[in-house]
C-alpha positions as CSV (number, residue, x, y, z in Angstrom):
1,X,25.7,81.5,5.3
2,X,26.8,78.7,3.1
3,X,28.9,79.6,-0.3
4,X,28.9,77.6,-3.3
5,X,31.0,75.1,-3.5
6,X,33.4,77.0,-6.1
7,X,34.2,79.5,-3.8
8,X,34.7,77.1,-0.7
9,X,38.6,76.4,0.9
10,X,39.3,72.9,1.0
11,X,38.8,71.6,4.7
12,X,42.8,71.1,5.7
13,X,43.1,74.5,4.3
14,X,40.4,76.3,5.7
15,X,40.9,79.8,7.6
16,X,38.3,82.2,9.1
17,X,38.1,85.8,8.1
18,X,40.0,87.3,10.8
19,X,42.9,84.5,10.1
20,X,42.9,86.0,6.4
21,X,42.9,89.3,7.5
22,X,45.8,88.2,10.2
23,X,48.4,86.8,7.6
24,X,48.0,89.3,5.1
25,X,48.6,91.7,6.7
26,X,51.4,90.8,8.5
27,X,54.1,93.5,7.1
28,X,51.8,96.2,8.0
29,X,50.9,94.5,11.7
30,X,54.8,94.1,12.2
31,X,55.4,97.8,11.6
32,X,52.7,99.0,13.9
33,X,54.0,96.3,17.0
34,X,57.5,97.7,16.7
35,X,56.7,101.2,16.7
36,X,54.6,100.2,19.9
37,X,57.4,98.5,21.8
38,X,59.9,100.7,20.8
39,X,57.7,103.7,22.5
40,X,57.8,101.8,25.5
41,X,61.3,100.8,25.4
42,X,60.6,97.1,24.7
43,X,62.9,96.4,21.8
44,X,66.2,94.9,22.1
45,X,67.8,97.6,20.6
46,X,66.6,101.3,20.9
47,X,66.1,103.6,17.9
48,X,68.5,106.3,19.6
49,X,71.1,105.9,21.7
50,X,69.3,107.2,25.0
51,X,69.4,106.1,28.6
52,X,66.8,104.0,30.5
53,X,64.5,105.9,32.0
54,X,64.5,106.4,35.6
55,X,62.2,104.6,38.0
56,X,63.9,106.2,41.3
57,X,64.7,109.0,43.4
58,X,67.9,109.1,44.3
59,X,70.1,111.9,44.2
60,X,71.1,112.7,41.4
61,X,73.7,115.0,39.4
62,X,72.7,117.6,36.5
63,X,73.9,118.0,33.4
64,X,76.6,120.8,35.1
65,X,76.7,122.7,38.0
66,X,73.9,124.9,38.8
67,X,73.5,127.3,42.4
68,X,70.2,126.1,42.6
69,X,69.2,122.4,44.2
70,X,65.7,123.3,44.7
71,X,62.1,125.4,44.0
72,X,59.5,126.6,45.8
73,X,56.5,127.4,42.9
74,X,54.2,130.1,44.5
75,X,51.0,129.6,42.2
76,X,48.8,133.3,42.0
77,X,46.0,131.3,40.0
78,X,44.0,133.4,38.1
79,X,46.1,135.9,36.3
80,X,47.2,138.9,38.7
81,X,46.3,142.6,37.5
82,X,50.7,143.7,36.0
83,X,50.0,147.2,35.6
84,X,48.2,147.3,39.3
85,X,50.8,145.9,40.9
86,X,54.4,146.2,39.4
87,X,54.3,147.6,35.8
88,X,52.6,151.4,36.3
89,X,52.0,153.1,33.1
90,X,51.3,157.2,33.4
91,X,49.5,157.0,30.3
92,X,46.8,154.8,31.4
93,X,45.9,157.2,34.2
94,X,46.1,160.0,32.3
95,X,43.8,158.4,29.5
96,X,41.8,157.0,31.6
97,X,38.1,156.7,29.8
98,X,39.3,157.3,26.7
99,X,39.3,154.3,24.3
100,X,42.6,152.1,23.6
101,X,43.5,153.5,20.2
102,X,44.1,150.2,18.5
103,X,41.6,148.0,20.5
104,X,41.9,144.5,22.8
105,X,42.0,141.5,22.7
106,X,38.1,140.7,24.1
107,X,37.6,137.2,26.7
108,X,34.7,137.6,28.2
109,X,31.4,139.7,27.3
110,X,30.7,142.8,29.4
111,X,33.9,144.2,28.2
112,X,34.5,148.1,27.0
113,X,37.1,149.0,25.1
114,X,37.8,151.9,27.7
115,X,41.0,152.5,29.5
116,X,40.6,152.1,33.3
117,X,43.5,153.3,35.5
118,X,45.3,151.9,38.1
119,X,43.8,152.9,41.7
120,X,46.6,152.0,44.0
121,X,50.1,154.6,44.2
122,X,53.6,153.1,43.0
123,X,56.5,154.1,44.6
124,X,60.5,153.2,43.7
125,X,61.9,150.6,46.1
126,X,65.5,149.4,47.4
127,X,68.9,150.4,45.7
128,X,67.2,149.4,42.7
129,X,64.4,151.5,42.0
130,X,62.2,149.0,41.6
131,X,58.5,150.1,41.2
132,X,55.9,148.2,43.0
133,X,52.2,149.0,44.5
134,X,51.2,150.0,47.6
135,X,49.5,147.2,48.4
136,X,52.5,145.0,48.3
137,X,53.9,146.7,51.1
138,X,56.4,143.5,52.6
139,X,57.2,142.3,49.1
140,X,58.2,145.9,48.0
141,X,60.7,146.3,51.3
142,X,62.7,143.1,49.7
143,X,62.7,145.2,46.4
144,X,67.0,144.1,45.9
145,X,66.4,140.6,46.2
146,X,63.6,140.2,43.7
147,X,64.1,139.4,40.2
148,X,61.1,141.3,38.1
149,X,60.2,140.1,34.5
150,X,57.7,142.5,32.6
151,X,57.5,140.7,29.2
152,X,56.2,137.9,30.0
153,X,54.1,136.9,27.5
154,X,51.5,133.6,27.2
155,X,49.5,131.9,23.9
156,X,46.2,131.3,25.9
157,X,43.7,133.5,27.2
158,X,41.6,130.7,29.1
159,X,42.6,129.4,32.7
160,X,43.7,126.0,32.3
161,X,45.3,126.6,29.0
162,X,47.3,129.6,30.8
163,X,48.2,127.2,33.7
164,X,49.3,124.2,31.5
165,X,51.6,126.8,29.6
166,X,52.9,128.2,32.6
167,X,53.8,124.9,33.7
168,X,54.6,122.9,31.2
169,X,55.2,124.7,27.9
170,X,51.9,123.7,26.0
171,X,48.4,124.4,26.2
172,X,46.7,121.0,26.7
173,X,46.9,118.8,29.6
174,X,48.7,115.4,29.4
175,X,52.3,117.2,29.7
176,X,54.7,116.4,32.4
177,X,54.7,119.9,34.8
178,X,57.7,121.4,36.1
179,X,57.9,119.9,39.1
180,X,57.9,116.6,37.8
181,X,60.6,116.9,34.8
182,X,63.3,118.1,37.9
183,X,62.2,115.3,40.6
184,X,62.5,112.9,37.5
185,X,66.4,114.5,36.5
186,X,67.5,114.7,39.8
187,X,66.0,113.1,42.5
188,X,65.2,114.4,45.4
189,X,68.0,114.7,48.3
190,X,65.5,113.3,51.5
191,X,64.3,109.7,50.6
192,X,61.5,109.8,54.0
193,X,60.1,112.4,52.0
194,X,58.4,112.5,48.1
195,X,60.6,114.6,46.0
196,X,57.7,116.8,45.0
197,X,55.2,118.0,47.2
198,X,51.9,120.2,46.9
199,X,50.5,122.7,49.5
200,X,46.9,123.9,48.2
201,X,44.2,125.5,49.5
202,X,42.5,122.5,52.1
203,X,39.0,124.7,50.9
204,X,39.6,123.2,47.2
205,X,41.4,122.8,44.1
206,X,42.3,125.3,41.5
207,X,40.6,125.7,38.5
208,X,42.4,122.2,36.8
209,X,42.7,120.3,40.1
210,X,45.4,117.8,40.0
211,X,46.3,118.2,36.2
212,X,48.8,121.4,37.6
213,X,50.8,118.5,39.3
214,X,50.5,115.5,37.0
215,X,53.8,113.6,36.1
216,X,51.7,113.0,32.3
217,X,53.8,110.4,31.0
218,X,56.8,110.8,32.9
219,X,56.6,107.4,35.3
220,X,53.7,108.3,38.3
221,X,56.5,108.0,40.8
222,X,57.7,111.8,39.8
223,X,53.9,113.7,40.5
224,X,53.2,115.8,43.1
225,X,52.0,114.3,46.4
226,X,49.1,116.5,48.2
227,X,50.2,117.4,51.6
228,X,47.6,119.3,53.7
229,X,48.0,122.6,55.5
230,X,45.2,121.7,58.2
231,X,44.7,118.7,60.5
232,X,47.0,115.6,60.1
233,X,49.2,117.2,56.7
234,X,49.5,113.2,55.1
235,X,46.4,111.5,54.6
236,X,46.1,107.4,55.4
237,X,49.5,107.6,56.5
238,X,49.1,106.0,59.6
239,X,46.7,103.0,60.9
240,X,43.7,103.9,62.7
241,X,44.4,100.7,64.8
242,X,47.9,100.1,66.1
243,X,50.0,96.8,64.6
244,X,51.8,95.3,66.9
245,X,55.3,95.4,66.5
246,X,56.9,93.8,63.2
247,X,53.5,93.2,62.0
248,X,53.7,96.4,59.5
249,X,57.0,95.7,58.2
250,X,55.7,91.8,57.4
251,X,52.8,93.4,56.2
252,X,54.8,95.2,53.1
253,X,57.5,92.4,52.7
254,X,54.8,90.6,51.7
255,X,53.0,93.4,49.4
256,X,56.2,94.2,48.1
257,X,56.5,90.3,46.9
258,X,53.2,90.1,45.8
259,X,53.2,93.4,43.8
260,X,57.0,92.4,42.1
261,X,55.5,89.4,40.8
262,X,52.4,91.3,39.3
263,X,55.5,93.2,38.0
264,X,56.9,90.4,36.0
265,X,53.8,90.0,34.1
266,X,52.8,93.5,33.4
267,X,56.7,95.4,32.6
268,X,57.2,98.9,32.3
269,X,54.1,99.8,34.0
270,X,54.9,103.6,35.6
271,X,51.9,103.1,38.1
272,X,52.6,99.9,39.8
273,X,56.3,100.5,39.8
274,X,55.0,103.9,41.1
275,X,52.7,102.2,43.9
276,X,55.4,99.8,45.0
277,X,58.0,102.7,45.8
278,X,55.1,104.8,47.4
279,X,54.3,102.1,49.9
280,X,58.3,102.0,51.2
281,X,57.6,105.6,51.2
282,X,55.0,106.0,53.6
283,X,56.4,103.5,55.9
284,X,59.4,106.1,56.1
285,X,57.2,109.1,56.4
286,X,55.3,108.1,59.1
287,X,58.9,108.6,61.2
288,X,59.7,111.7,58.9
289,X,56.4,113.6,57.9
290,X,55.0,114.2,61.5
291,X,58.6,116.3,62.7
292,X,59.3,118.0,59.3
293,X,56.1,119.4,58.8
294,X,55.7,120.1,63.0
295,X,55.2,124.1,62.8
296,X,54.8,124.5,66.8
297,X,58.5,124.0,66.3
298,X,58.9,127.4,65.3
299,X,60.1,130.4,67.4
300,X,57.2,132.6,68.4
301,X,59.1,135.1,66.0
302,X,59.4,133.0,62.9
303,X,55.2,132.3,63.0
304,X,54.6,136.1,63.8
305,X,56.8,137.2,61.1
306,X,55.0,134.8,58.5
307,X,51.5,135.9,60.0
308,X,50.6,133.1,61.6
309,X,49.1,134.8,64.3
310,X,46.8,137.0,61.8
311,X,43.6,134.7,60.9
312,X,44.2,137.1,57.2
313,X,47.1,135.9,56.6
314,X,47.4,133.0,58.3
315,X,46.6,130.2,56.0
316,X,49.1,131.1,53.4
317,X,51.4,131.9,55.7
318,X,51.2,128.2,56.8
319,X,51.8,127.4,53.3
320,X,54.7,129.4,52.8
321,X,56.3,127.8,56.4
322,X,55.9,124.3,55.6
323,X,57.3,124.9,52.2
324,X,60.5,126.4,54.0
325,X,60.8,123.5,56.1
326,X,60.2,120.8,53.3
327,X,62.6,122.5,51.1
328,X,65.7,122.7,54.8
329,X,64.6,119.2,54.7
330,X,65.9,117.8,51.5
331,X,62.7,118.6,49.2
332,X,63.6,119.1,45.7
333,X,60.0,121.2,44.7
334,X,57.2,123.0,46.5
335,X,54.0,123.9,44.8
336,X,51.9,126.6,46.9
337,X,48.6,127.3,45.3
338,X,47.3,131.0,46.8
339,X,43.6,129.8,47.0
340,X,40.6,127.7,45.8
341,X,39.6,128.4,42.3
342,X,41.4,132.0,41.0
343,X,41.6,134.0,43.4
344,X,43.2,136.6,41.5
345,X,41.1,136.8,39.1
346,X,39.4,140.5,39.2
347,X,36.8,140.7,36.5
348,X,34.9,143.1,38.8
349,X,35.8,144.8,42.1
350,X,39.2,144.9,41.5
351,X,40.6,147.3,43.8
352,X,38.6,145.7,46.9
353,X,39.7,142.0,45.5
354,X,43.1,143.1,44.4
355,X,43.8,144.6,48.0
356,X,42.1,141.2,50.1
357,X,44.6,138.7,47.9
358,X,47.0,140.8,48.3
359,X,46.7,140.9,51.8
360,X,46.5,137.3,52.5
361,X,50.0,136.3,50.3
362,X,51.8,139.7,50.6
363,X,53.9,139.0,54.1
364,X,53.5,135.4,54.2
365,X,55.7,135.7,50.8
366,X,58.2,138.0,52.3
367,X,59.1,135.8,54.9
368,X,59.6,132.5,53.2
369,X,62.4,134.9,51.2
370,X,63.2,136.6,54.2
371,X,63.4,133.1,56.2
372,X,65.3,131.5,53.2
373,X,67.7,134.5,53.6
374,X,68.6,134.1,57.1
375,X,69.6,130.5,57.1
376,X,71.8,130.7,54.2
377,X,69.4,128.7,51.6
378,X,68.2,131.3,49.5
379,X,70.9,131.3,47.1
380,X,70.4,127.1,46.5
381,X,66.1,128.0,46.4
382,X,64.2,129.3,43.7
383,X,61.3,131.1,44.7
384,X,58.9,132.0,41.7
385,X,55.8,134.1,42.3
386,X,53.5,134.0,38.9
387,X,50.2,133.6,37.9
388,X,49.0,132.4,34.3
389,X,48.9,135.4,32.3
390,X,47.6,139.0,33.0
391,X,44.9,141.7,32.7
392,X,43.9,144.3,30.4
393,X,44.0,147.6,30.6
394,X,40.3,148.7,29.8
395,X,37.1,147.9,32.1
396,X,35.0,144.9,32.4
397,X,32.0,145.3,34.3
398,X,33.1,148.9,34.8
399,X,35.5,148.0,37.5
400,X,37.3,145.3,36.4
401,X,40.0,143.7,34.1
402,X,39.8,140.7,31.7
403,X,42.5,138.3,31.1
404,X,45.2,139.3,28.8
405,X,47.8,136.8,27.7
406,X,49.7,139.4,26.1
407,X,51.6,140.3,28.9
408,X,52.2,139.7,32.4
409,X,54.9,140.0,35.1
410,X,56.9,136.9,36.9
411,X,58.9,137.4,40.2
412,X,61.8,135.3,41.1
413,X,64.4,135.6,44.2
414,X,67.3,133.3,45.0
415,X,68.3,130.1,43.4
416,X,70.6,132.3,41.1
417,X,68.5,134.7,39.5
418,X,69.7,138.3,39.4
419,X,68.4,140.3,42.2
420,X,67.2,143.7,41.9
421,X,66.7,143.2,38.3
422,X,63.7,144.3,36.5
423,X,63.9,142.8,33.1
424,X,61.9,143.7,30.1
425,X,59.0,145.9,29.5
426,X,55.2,146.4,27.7
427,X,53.8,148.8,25.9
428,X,52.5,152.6,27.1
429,X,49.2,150.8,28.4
430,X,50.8,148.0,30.0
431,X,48.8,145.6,26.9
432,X,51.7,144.0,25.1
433,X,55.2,142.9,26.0
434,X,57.1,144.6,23.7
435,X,60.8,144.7,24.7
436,X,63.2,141.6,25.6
437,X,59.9,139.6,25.5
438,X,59.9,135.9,27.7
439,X,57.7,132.8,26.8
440,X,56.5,130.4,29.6
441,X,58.7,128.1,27.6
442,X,62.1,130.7,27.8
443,X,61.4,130.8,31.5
444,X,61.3,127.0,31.9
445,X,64.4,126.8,30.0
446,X,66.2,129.3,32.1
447,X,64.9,128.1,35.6
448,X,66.1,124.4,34.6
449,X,69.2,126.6,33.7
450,X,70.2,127.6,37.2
451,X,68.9,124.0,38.4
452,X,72.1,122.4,36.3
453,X,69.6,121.2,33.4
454,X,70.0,121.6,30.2
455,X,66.4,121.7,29.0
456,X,67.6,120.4,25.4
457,X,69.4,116.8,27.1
458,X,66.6,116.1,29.5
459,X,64.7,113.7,27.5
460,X,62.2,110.8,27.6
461,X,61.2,108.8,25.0
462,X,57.0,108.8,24.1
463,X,55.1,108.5,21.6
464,X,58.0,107.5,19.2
465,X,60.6,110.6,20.1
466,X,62.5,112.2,22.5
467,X,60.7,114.6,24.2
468,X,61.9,117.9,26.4
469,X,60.8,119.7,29.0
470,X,59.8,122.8,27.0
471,X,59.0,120.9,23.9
472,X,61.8,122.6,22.6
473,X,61.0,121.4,18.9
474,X,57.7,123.5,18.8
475,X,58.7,126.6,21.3
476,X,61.9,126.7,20.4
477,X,62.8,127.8,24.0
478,X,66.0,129.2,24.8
479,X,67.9,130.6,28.0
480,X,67.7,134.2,28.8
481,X,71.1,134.7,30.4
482,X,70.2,138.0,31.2
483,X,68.0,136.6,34.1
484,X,71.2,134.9,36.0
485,X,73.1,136.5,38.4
486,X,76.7,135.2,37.0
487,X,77.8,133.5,34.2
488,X,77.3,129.4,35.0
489,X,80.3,126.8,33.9
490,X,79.8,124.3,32.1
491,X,76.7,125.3,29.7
């Protein structure tokens, strides 16, 4: 289009649309690319006076001393039944049928408002007392070493929502989880082996597949790495045609060389920093992976007394064995996923499905505490049992619960957590946590507690602040100290 001569720039002068739109706008262009390269660390000088972030794992030190140095995460995906299996409420069997006098908190259709009792006996357990089904038989005989929380309470009803809460404070995936935030602040202490490993079902992924192991925007070095519980446990890790000797170790000099220099042109990149380390690492792990994770090694009575030999309970119990051994081996955090999909999840047939989960987790549980125990670890291992939130305490499908993110029950044992403890409680149906109630968030903040992490100092800079493992500007999550065995130096 040609424009009258009036409005036309003189030839020496002339600039295109997009140049106008360029130089004017400069100010407002300058603002946006510092806020960008500040959020990535680019700018000479940061906005706050925080530490480079870390693109390693090396050992390192907490914020203070803590008696834990490492977790084993047992995930019950799907939202196990509380008042079926450690919180037993007398009224809710002896108003059975009758409504709930104040109503639910509805999910899913095909729900009554109708109290439905428990059908499995509670009895007290240990020097404690502490109440726990019948159909928890091994976990209930380690009653005075478990540390019970009642009020547990969640802010989603839905599974992934529940699991991203449970795991990393908020609701919607793109979070760092757990298990990433404490491989990123301290390392890991066995460099053959990633800092953060995940055992899942080898039938399939939970409900959210790999977003309940995702770093998010922590660097990609600090996410989980799938090991598997069946057939050769890493993947690609060795060649299907053998090099001869020195050939490999040329082989990643020269990746290594080739991948730095793609470095120099593409800085601060989490992935390809990630991908350079991971290579080195699998070099090491073909040496390391293959003994660590070698199960014949056990005694005869270590396997029977996880149930190896019981095809019921021998795939968890697999699980729950490698995670022992990965964890004596300088592992900083396990993930063990209880099955494909939810496997807790009873919206109908609760008291058959209830019983068969049970079954399958119930001693293979008891043995990695038991295990822990006798080798003198438990008391530097976590061990937390939880699913994402709980169930109600009226019928769906007339013989089932629906979710309820009003309360639900966490176990712990070890790693500092007060044994014998049962912590908390919910109302007279078992519907609401109602006394010393715990956020996902509060629990976070507490099990970084006992790992020597102050969940308020851990930071990393995104998105233009600092951010903290349990978002601790929006939860406001605090420590509940009466979770910890003694009183910790240094807080």
């Amino acid at each position: 289009m040609n424009l009258p001569e009036s409005l036309q720039i003189p030839g020496p002068n002339s600039i295109s649309r997009r140049q106008l739109l360029a130089r004017s706008g400069l100010g407002f262009g300058s603002i946006a690319l510092a806020g960008l390269l500040d959020s990535e660390n680019l700018l000479g000088v940061p906005a706050l006076d925080t530490p480079r972030p870390y693109m390693d794992l090396k050992p390192r030190e907490g914020h203070f001393p803590g008696p834990a140095k490492a977790v084993i995460q047992l995930v019950q995906n799907g939202g196990p039944s509380q008042m079926d299996l450690f919180d037993p409420k007398p009224e809710l069997t002896r108003r059975a049928g009758q409504p709930h006098p104040d109503g639910v908190e509805i999910h899913q259709p095909n729900n009554l408002n109708i109290l439905m009792p428990c059908p499995y006996e509670f009895k007290q357990h240990g020097q404690s007392g502490m109440e726990i089904s019948e159909v928890l038989p091994h976990l209930s005989g380690l009653a005075d070493e478990l540390c019970m929380i009642r009020s547990m309470y969640s802010v989603h009803n839905n599974h992934p929502e529940g699991l991203n809460n449970l795991l990393t404070s908020q609701i919607f995936p793109g979070r760092p989880v757990m298990g990433s935030w404490i491989s990123y602040a301290l390392g890991t202490e066995n460099q053959n082996l990633p800092a953060y490993v995940v055992l899942r079902a080898p039938e399939g992924y939970s409900v959210s597949g790999k977003i309940l192991w995702s770093s998010g925007w922590l660097p990609a070095l600090y996410q989980g790495v799938e090991f598997s519980s069946i057939g050769t446990p890493v993947h690609h890790l060795q060649q299907d045609v053998p090099l001869p000797p020195g050939v490999q170790r040329q082989s990643l000099d020269l990746l290594a060389r080739l991948n730095q220099r793609h470095l120099v042109d593409h800085p601060e990149t989490s992935e390809l920093e990630a991908r350079i380390q991971n290579y080195e690492l699998a070099a090491r792990m073909q040496l390391a992976a293959a003994d660590v994770l070698d199960l014949s090694q056990e005694s005869e009575a270590t396997r029977k007394m996880y149930g190896l030999d019981d095809p019921m309970t021998a795939p968890y119990a697999t699980r729950c064995l490698m995670a022992r051994r990965l964890v004596e081996s300088g592992v900083r955090f396990v993930q063990v996923f209880s099955g494909k999909g939810q496997p807790w999840d009873s919206h109908s047939k609760l008291k058959t499905n209830l019983a068969k989960i049970c079954a399958q987790t119930d001693q293979p549980t008891a043995a990695l505490i038991k295990d822990l125990k006798s080798r003198g670890l438990l008391q530097s291992t976590i061990i937390m049992w939880a699913g994402e939130f709980g169930r109600l305490p009226t019928t769906q499908n007339s013989d089932g619960r629906d979710h309820n993110r009003n309360a639900f029950t966490i176990l712990f044992a070890g790693g500092g957590f007060k044994p014998g403890l049962t912590y908390g409680a919910t109302d007279e149906f078992a519907y609401k946590a109602v006394e010393n109630r715990v956020s996902c968030p509060d629990m976070q903040a507490t099990l970084y507690r006992l790992l020597g992490i102050d969940h308020s100092r851990l930071t990393y800079r995104h998105g233009g602040r600092e951010e903290t493992p349990t978002n601790l500007a929006i939860t406001g999550a605090k420590v509940v100290n009466d979770l910890i065995e003694h009183p910790l130096p240094g807080a």
